[in-house]
C-alpha positions as CSV (number, residue, x, y, z in Angstrom):
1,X,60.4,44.8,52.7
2,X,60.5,48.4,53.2
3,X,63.6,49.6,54.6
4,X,61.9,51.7,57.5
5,X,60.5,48.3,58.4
6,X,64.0,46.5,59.5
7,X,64.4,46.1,63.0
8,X,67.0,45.8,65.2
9,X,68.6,42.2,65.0
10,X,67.6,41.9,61.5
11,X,70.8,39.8,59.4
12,X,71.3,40.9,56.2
13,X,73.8,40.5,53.0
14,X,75.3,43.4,51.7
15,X,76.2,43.7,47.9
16,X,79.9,42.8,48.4
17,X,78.8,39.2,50.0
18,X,79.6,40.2,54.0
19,X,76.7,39.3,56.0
20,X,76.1,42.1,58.8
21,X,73.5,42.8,61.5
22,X,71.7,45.8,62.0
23,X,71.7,47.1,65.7
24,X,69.2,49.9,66.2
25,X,66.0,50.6,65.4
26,X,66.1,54.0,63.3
27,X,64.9,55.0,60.0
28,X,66.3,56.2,56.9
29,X,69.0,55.9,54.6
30,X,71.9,55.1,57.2
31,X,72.0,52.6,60.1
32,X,73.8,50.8,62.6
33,X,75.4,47.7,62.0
34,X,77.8,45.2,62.9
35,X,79.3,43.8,60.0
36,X,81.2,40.3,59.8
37,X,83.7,41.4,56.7
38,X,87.7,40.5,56.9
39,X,87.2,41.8,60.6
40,X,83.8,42.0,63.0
41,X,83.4,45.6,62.8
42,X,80.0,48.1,63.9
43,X,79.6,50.9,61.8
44,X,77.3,52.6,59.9
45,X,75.8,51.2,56.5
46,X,73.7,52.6,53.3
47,X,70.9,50.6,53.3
48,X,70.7,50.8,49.6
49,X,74.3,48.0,50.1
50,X,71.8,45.4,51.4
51,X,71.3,42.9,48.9
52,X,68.8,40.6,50.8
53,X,66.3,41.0,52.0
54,X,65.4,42.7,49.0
55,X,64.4,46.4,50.2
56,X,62.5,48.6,48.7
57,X,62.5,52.3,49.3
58,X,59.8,55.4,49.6
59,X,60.0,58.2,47.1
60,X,61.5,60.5,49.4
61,X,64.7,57.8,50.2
62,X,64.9,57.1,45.9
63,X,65.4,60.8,45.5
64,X,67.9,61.0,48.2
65,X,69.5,58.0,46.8
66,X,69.7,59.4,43.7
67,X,71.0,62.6,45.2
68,X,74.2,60.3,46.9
69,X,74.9,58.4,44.4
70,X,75.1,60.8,41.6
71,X,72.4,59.0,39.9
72,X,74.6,55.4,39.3
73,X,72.1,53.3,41.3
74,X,68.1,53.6,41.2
């Protein structure tokens, strides 16, 4: 699934094993989400955190994720 492609409503697992749920409809590396952790919080999220769906990301967004991350994730 590309990560332009998730829509608003979309639940996902992030990489720490909090399930969260996306709430707008953007694109890019950033988004909305409400995220059901220790507390119910909405904030933003990286969506190179989600851990499922798998997502998979354009040239443009793995150079940009390369550029935040300092190089750790690919």
């Amino acid at each position: 699934m590309l990560s332009n492609t998730i829509k608003k409503g979309t639940e996902v697992v992030l990489r720490n094993g909090w399930k969260a749920r996306i709430e707008d409809n953007e694109r890019g590396l950033i988004r909305l989400a409400t995220v059901y952790g220790y507390f119910t919080e909405m904030g933003s999220i990286y969506m190179f955190d989600i851990a499922e769906p798998k997502i998979e990301f354009t040239a443009a967004q793995a150079k940009q994720i390369k550029r935040i991350t300092g190089g750790l994730k690919s």
